[in-house]
C-alpha positions in Angstrom: 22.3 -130.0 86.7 23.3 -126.1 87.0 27.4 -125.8 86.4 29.4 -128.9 86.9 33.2 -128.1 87.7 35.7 -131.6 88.2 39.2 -131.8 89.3 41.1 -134.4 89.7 43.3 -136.0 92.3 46.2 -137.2 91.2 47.3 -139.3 93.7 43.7 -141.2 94.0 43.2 -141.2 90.4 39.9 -140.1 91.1 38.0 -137.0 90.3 35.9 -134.6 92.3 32.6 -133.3 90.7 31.0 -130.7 91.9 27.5 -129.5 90.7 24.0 -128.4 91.6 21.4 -130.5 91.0 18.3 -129.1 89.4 14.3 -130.1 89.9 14.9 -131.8 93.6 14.6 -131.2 96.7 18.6 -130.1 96.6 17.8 -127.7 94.0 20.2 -124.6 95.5 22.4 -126.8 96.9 25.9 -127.8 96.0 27.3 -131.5 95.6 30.3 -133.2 95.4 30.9 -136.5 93.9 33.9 -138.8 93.2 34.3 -140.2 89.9 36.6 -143.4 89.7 37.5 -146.2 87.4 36.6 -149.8 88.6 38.0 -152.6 86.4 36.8 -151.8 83.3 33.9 -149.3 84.0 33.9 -145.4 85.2 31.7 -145.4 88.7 30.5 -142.6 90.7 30.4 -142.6 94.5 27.3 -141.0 96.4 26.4 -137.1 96.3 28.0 -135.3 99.7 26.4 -132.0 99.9 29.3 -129.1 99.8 26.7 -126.8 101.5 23.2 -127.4 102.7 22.0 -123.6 102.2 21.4 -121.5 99.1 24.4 -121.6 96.9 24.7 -119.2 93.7 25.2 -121.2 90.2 29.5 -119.8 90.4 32.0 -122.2 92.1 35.1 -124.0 91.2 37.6 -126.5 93.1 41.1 -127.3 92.5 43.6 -130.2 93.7 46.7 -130.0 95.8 48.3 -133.1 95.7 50.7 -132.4 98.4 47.3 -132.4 101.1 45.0 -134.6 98.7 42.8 -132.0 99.3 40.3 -130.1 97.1 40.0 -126.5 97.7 35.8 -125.2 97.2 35.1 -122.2 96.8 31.5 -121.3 96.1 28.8 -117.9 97.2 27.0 -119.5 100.5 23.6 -117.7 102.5 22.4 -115.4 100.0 18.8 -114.4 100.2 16.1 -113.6 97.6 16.0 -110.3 96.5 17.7 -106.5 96.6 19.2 -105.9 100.2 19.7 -109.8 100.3 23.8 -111.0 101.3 26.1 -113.5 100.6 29.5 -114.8 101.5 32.3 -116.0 98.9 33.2 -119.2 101.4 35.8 -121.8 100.8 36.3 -125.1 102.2 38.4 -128.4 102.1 37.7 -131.1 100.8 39.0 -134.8 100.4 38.1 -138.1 98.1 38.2 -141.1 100.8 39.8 -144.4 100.9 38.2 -146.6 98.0 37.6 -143.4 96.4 33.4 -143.5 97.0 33.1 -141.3 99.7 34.1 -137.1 100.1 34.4 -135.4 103.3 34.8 -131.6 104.6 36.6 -129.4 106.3 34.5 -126.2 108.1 33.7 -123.7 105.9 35.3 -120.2 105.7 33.4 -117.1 105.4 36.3 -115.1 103.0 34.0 -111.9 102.3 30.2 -110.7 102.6 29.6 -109.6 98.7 26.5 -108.3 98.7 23.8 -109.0 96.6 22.0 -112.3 95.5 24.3 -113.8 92.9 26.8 -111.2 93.8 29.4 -113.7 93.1 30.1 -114.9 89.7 33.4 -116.0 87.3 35.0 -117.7 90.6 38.2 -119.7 89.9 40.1 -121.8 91.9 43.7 -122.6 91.0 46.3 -124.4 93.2 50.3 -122.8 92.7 52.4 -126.0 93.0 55.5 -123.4 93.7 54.3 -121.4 95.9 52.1 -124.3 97.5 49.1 -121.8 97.9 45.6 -121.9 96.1 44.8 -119.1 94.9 40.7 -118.1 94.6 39.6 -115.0 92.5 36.2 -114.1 91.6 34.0 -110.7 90.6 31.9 -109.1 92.6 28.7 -107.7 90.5 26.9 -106.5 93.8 29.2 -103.2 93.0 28.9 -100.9 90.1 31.6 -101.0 88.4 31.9 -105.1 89.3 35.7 -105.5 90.6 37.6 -108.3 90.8 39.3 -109.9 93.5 
C-alpha cells in the first residue's frame, strides 16, 4: 500500500480509505474503501477504484457532512518521464447505504501541472462556515515549486 489517507463520515459512522495498492495489477491506481463497525467487529466494504489511470503517490479526501460527500483530490494521466503531464483532478465521492459500497461523481480536471509527480503535499480540508472545501497542493514541475 503506497499512502493511505481516511476520513470519516459523520453521519454514516463510516470511514472512507483511500490508498494505492502496491504489487497488483492496480499498482498506480487509486482506491477507495469504507470502513464500518458491524456488531462487535470493524469490516471493510470492497475496493472502488477512484481512478483507473496512472495516479501519483499525493492525494487526500475530506468529509462534508452537510452533502455526505467526500471530496478527492489526487494527480490523474501523468506519463513516464520529462515532457510527461498531469492534472491535479478532484471528484466526489459517497459511502452507500449499509455503508459497503462507494460511488463517484465525474472527475474534474482543476489544472495541467506538469511533470510526472508534479503534484505532491495535496490537502483537502472541508470549511464547515464557509461550506466550501478547500484543496491546496505544490507544484514541483516549476522551479521554485509554488503552492496553490
Amino acid at each position: 500500500m503506497v499512502g493511505c489517507k481516511i476520513a470519516f463520515d459523520t453521519i454514516r459512522g463510516a470511514a472512507a480509505l483511500m490508498y494505492r495498492p502496491t504489487g497488483s495489477p492496480n499498482d498506480g491506481y487509486a482506491v477507495i474503501r469504507a470502513v464500518y463497525k458491524n456488531g462487535q467487529q470493524i469490516d471493510a466494504g470492497a475496493e472502488y477504484a477512484a481512478h483507473s489511470a496512472n495516479v501519483g503517490e499525493n492525494f487526500d479526501l475530506a468529509f462534508d457532512p452537510d452533502t455526505r460527500q467526500f471530496l478527492i483530490a489526487y494527480c490523474s494521466g501523468y506519463g513516464a518521464g520529462p515532457g510527461s503531464f498531469g492534472y491535479a483532478t478532484v471528484k466526489t465521492a459517497q459511502i452507500g447505504l449499509g455503508n459497503t459500497n462507494i460511488s463517484f461523481g465525474t472527475g474534474l480536471n482543476v489544472q495541467s501541472v506538469g511533470y510526472t509527480f508534479a503534484f505532491a503535499d495535496s490537502d483537502v480540508f472541508y470549511d464547515s462556515s464557509s461550506k466550501q472545501f478547500v484543496v491546496t497542493y505544490k507544484n514541483i514541475s516549476t522551479s521554485p515549486a509554488y503552492g496553490s
